[in-house]
Short mmCIF file of the C-alpha atoms (twelve columns), coordinates in Angstrom:
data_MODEL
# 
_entry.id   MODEL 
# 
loop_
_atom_site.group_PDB 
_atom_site.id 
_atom_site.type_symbol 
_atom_site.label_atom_id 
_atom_site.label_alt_id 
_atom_site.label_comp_id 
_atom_site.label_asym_id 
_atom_site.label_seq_id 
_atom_site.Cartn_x 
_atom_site.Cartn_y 
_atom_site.Cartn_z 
_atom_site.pdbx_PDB_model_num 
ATOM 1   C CA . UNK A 1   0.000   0.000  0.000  1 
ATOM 2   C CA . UNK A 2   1.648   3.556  -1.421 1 
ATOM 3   C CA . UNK A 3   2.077   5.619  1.809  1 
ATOM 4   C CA . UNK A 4   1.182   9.343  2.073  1 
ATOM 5   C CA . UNK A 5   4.885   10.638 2.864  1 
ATOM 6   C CA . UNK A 6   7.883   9.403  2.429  1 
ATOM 7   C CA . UNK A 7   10.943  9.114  4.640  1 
ATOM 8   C CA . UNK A 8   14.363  10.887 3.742  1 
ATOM 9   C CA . UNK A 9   17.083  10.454 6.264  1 
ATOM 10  C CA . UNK A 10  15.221  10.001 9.143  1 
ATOM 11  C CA . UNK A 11  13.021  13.016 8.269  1 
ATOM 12  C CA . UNK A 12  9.021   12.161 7.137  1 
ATOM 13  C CA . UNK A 13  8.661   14.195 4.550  1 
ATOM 14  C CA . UNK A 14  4.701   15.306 3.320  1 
ATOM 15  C CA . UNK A 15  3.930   17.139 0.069  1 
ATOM 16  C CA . UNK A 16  3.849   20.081 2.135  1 
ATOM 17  C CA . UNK A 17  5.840   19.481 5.071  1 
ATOM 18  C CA . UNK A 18  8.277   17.759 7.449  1 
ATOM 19  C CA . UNK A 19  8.176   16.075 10.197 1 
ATOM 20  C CA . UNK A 20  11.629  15.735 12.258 1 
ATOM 21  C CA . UNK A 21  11.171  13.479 15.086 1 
ATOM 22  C CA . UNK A 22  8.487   11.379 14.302 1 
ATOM 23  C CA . UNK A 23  5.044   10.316 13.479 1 
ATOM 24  C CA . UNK A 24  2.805   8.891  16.633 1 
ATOM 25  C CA . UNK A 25  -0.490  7.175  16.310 1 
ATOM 26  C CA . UNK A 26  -2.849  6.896  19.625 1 
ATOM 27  C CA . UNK A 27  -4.451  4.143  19.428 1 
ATOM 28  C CA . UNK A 28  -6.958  2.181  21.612 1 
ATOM 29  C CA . UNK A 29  -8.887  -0.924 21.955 1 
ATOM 30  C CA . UNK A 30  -12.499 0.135  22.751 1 
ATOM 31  C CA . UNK A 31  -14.091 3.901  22.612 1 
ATOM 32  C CA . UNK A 32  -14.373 5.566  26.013 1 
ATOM 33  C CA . UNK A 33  -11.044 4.957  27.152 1 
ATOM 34  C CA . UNK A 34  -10.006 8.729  27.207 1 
ATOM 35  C CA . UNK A 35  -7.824  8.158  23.425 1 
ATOM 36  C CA . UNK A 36  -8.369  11.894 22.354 1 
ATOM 37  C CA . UNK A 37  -7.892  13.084 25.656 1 
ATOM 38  C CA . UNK A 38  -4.548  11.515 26.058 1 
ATOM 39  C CA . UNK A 39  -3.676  12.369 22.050 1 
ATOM 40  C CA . UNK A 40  -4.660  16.566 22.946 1 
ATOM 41  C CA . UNK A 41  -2.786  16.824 26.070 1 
ATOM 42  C CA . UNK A 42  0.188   14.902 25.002 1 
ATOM 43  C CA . UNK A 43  0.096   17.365 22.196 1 
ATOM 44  C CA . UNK A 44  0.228   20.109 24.326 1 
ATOM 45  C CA . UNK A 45  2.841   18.581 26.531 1 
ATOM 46  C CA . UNK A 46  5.441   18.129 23.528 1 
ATOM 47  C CA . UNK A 47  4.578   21.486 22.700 1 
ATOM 48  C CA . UNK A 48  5.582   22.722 26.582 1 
ATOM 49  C CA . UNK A 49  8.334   21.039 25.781 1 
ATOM 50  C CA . UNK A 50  9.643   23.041 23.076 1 
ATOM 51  C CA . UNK A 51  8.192   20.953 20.186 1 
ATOM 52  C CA . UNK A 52  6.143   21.463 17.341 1 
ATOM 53  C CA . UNK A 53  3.293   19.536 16.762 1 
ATOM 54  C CA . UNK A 54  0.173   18.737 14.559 1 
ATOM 55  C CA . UNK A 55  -2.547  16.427 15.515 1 
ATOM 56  C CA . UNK A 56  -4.726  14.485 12.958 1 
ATOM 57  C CA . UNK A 57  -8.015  13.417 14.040 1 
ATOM 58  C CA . UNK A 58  -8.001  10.278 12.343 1 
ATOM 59  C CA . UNK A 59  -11.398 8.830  14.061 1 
ATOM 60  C CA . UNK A 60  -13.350 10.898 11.060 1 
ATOM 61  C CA . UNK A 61  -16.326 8.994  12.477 1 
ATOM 62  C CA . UNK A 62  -15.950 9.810  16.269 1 
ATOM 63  C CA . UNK A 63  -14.113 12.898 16.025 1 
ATOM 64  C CA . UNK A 64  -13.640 14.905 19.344 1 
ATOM 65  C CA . UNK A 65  -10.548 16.265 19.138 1 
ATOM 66  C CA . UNK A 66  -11.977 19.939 18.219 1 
ATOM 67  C CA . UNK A 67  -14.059 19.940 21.197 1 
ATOM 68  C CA . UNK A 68  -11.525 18.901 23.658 1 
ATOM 69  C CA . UNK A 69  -8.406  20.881 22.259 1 
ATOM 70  C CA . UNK A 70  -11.037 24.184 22.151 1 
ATOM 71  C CA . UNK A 71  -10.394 24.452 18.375 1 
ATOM 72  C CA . UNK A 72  -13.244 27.098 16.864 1 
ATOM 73  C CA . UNK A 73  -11.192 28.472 13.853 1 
ATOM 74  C CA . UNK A 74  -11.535 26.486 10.293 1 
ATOM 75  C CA . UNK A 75  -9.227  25.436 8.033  1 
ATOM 76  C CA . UNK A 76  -8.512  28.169 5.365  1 
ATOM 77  C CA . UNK A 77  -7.143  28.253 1.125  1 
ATOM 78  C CA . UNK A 78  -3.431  28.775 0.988  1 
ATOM 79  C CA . UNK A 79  -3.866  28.496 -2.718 1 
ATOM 80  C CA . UNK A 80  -5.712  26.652 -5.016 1 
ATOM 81  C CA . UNK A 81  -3.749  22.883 -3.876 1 
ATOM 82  C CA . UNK A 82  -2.764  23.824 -0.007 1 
ATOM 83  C CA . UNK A 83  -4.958  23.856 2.369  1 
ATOM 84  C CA . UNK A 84  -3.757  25.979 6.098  1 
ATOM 85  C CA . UNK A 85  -4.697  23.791 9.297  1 
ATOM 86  C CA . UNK A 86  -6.179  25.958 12.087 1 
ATOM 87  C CA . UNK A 87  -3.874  26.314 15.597 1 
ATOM 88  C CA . UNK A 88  -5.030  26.332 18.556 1 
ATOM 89  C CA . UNK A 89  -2.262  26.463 22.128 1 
ATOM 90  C CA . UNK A 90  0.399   26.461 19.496 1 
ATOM 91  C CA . UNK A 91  -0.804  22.807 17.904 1 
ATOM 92  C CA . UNK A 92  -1.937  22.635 14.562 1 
ATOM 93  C CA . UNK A 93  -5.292  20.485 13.706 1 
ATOM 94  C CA . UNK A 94  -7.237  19.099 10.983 1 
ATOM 95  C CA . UNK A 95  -10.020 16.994 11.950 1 
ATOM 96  C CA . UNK A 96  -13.802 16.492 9.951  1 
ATOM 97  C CA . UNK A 97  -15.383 18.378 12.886 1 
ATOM 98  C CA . UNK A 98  -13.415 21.754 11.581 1 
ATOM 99  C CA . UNK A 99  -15.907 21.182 8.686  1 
ATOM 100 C CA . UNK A 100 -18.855 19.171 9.649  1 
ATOM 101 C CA . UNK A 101 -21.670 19.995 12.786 1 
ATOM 102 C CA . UNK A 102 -20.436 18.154 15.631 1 
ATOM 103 C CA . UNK A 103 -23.700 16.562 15.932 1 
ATOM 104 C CA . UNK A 104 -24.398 15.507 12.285 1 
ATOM 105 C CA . UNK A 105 -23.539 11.909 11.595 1 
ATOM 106 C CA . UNK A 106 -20.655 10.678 9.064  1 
ATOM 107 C CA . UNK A 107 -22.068 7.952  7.030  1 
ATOM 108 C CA . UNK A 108 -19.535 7.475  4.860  1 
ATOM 109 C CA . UNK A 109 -17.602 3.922  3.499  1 
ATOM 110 C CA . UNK A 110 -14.151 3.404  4.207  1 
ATOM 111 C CA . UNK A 111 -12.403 4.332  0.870  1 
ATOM 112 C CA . UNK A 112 -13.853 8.159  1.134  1 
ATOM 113 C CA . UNK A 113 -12.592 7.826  4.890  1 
ATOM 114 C CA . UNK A 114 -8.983  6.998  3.965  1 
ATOM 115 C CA . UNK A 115 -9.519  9.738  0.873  1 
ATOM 116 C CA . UNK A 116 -9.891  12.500 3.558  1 
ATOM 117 C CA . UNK A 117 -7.077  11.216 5.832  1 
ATOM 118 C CA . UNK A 118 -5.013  11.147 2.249  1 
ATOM 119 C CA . UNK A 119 -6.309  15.429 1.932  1 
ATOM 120 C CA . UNK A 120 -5.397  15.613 5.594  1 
ATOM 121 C CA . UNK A 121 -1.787  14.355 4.772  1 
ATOM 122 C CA . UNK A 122 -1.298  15.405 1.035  1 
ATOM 123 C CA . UNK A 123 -2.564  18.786 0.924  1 
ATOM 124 C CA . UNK A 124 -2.420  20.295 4.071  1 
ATOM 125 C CA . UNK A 125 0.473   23.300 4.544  1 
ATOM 126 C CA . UNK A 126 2.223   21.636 7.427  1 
ATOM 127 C CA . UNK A 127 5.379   23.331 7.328  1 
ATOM 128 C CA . UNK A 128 8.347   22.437 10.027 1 
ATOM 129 C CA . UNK A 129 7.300   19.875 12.760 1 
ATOM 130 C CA . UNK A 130 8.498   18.042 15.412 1 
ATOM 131 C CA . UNK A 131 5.799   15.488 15.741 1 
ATOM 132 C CA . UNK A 132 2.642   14.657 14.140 1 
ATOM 133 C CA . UNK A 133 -0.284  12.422 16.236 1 
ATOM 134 C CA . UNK A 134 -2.955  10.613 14.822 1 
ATOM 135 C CA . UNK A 135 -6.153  9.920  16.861 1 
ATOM 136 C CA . UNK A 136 -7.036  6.625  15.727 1 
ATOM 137 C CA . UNK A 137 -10.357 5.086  15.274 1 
ATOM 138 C CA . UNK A 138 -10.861 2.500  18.252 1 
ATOM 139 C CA . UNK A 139 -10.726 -1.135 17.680 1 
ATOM 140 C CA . UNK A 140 -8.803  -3.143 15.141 1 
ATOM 141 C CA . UNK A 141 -11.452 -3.241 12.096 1 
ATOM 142 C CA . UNK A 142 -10.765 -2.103 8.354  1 
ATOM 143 C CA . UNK A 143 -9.918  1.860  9.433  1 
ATOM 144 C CA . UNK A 144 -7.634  1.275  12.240 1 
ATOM 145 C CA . UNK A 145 -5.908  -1.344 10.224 1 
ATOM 146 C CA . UNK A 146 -5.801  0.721  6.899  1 
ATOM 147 C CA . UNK A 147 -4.566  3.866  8.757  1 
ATOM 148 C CA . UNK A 148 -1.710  2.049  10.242 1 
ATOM 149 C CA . UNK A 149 -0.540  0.547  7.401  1 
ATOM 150 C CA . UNK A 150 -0.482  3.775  5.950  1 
ATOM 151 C CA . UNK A 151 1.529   5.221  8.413  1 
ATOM 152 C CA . UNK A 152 3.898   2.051  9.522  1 
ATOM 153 C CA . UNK A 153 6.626   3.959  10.533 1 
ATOM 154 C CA . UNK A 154 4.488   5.998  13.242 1 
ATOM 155 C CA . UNK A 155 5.080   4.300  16.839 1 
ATOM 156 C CA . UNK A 156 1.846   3.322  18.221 1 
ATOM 157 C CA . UNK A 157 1.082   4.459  21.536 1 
ATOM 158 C CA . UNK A 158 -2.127  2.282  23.285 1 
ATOM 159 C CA . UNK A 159 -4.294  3.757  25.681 1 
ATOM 160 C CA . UNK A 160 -6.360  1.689  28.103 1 
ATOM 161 C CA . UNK A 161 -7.822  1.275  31.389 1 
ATOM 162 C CA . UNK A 162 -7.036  -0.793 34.172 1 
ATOM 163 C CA . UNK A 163 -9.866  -3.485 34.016 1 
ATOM 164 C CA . UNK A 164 -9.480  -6.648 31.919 1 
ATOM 165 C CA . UNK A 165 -12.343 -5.959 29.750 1 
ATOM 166 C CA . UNK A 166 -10.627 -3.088 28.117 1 
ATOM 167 C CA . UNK A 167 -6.875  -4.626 28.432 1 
ATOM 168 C CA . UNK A 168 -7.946  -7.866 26.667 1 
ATOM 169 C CA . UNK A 169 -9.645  -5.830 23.259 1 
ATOM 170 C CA . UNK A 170 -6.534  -3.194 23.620 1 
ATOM 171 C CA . UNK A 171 -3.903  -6.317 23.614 1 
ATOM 172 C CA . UNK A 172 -5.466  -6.967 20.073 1 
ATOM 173 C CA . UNK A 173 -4.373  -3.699 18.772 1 
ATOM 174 C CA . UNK A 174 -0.825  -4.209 19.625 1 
ATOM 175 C CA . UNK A 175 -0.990  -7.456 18.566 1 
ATOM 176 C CA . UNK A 176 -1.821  -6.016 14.821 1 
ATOM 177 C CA . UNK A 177 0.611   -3.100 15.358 1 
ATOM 178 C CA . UNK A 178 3.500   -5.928 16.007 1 
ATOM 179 C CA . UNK A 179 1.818   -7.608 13.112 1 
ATOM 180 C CA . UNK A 180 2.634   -4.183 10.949 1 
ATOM 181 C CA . UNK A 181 5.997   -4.427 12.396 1 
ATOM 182 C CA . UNK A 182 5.307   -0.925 13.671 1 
ATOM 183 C CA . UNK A 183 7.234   -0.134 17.182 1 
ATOM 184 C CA . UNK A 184 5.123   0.467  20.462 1 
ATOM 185 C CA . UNK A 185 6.317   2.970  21.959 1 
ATOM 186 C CA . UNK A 186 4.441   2.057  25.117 1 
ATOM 187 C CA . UNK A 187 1.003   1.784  27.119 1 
ATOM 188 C CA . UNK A 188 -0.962  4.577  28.990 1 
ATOM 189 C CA . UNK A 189 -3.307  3.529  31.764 1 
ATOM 190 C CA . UNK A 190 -5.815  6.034  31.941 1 
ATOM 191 C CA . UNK A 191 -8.431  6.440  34.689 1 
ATOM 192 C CA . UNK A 192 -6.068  4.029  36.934 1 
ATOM 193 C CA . UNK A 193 -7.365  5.269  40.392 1 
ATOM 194 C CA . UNK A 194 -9.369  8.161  42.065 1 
ATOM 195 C CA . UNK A 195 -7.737  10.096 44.614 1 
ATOM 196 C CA . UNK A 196 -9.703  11.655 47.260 1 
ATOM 197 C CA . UNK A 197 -9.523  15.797 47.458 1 
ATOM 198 C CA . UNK A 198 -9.727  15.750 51.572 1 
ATOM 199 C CA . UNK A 199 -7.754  12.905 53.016 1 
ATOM 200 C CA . UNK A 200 -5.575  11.536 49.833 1 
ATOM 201 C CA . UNK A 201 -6.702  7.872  49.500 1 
ATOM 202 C CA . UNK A 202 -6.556  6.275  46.337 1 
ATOM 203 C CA . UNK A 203 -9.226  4.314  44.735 1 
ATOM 204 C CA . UNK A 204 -8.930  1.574  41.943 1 
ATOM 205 C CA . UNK A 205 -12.100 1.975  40.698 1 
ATOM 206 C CA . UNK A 206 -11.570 0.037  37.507 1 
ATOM 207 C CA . UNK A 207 -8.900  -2.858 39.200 1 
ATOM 208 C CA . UNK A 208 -5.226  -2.440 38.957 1 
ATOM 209 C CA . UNK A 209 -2.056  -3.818 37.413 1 
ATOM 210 C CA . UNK A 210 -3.737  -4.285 33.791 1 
ATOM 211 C CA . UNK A 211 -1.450  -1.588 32.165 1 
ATOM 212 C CA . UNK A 212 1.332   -2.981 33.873 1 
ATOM 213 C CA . UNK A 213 0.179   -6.618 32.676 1 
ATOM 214 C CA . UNK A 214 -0.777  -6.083 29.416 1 
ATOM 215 C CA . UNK A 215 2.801   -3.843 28.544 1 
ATOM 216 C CA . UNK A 216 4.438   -6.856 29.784 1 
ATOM 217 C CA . UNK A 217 2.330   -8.945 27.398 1 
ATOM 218 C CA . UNK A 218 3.502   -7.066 24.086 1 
ATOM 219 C CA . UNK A 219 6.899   -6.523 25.404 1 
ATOM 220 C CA . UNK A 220 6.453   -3.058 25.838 1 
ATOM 221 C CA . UNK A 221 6.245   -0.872 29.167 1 
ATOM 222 C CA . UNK A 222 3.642   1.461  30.880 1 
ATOM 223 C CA . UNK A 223 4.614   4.799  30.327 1 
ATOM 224 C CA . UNK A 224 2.205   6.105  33.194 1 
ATOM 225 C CA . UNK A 225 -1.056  5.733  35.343 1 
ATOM 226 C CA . UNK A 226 -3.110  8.778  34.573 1 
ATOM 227 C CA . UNK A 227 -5.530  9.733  37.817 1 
ATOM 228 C CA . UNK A 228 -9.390  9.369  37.095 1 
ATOM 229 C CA . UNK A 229 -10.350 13.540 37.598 1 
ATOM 230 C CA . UNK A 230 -13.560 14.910 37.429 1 
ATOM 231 C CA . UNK A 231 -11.555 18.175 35.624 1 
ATOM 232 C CA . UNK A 232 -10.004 16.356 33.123 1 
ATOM 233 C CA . UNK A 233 -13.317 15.199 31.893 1 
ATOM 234 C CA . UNK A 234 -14.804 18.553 32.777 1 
ATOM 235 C CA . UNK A 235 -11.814 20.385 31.102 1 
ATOM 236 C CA . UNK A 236 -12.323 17.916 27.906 1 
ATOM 237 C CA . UNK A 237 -15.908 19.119 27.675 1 
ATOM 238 C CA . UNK A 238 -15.257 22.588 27.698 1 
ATOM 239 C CA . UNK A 239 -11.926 22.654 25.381 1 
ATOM 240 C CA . UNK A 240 -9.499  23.592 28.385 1 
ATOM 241 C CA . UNK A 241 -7.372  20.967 28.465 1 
ATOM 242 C CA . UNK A 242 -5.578  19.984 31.887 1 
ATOM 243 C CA . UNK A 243 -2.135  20.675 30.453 1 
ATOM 244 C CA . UNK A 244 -3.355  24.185 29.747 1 
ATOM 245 C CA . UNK A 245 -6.225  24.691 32.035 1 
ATOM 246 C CA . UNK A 246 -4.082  23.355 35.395 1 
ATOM 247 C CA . UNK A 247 -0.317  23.464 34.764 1 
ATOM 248 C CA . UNK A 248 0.765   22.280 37.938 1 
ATOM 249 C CA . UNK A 249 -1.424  19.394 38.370 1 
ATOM 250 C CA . UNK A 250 -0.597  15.653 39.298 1 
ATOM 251 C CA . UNK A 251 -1.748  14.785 35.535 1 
ATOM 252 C CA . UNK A 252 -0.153  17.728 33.603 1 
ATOM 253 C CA . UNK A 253 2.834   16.601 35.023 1 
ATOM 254 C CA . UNK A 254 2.591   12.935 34.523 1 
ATOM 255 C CA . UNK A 255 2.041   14.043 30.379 1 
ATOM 256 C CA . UNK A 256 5.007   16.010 30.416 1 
ATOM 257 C CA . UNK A 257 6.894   13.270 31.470 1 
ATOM 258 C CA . UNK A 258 5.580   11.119 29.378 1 
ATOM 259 C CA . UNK A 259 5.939   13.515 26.634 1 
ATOM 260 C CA . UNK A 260 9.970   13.530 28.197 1 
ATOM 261 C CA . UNK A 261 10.363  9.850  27.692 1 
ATOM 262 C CA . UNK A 262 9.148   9.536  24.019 1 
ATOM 263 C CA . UNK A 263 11.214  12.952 23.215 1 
ATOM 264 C CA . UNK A 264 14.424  10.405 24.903 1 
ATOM 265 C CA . UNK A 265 13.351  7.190  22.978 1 
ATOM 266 C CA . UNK A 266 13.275  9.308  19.719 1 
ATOM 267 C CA . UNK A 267 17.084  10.649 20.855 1 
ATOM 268 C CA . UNK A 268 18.290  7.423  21.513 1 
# 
């Protein structure tokens, strides 16, 4: 399958761009595991971090991304072939829900799917970036599987939550990304525990130890345990992001450092 860039001394080059230090695809077993959360405020972490970024909603059917990154501004002509993605925080987006109502319904087949991820990719104005994300579709059906075989040289990062139901359905995806022979760059456990406001406890509302399981599993290893927070979700809603909205809190800093770690892998 012809890819949509192609890759010049390290560097993924796009008919209107480049992207330095790599390509990353979020992907997740099941819906509802907090995928574009993670994907917007890793974003924004990297970007912290001194690194420039673009994010490609790739889940044209379930896009969110707009909503929870607090994107408002559309894309806009360049010229007549180049299309110039909207920023938002200092990330550049392109996702369907810059050009469709949020709450009108996508009924479209596959092959016009993959033909706007190929507009997204071949004539969007880029420019210089560091990194690129895709928010993947959940699951491992046609469009997951298409997508990553597009992009084989992203590293795939999984996103899960603690209980087995979701580890088990999220193994399969990086059991088709090892498949790909793409690299995993590692597993996020999101909504691993609550942690009382007054006295500090921590709860494992959803179990515990199936991140830590499941990166053993693939080989891989958990990157971090993300805190279940009623402002994270509340922040999502209202397109304040936690890395923005609350710099100094437990899960900002637990994306910077993941954000640190895949900046180091990418070094190594």
């Amino acid at each position: 399958m012809e890819k949509m860039y192609s890759v010049e001394d390290g560097w993924f080059k796009l008919e209107h761009g480049l992207v330095n230090e790599g390509l990353i695809a979020i992907a997740s077993g099941k819906g509802g595991v907090g995928k574009s959360t993670v994907t917007v405020n890793l974003a924004l972490a990297l970007h912290k971090l001194g690194r420039r970024v673009g994010i490609i909603d790739a889940d044209i059917h379930g896009f969110s991304i707009p909503r929870i990154i607090g994107l408002t501004d559309k894309p806009r002509a360049f010229n007549e072939k180049e299309i110039i993605p909207p920023e938002v925080n200092g990330v550049k987006v392109m996702s369907a829900g810059s050009m469709i109502a949020e709450n009108k319904a996508i009924i479209w087949r596959a092959p016009m799917l993959l033909g706007v991820l190929e507009q997204f990719m071949k004539d969007v104005h880029w420019g210089e970036l560091d990194y690129l994300l895709f928010d993947l579709p959940p699951g491992t059906g046609d469009m997951p599987l298409n997508i990553m075989q597009q992009i084989s040289d992203a590293g795939i990062l999984i996103v899960t939550t603690p209980q087995v139901a979701a580890t088990k359905v999220a193994s399969r995806v990086g059991s088709m990304a090892k498949q790909l022979d793409s690299d995993i760059l590692g597993i996020i456990e999101n909504m691993s525990y609550y942690q009382c406001d007054k006295c500090g406890d921590k709860e494992y509302i959803f179990g515990q130890g199936g991140g830590q399981k499941m990166a053993k599993e693939l080989d891989s290893k958990l990157l971090t345990q993300l805190p279940l927070m009623a402002t994270i979700r509340q922040g999502s809603d209202q397109g304040k992001p936690v890395v923005i909205a609350e710099p100094e809190a437990e899960a900002t800093q637990k994306f910077i450092a993941v954000a640190e770690k895949l900046i180091a892998q990418r070094a190594r």
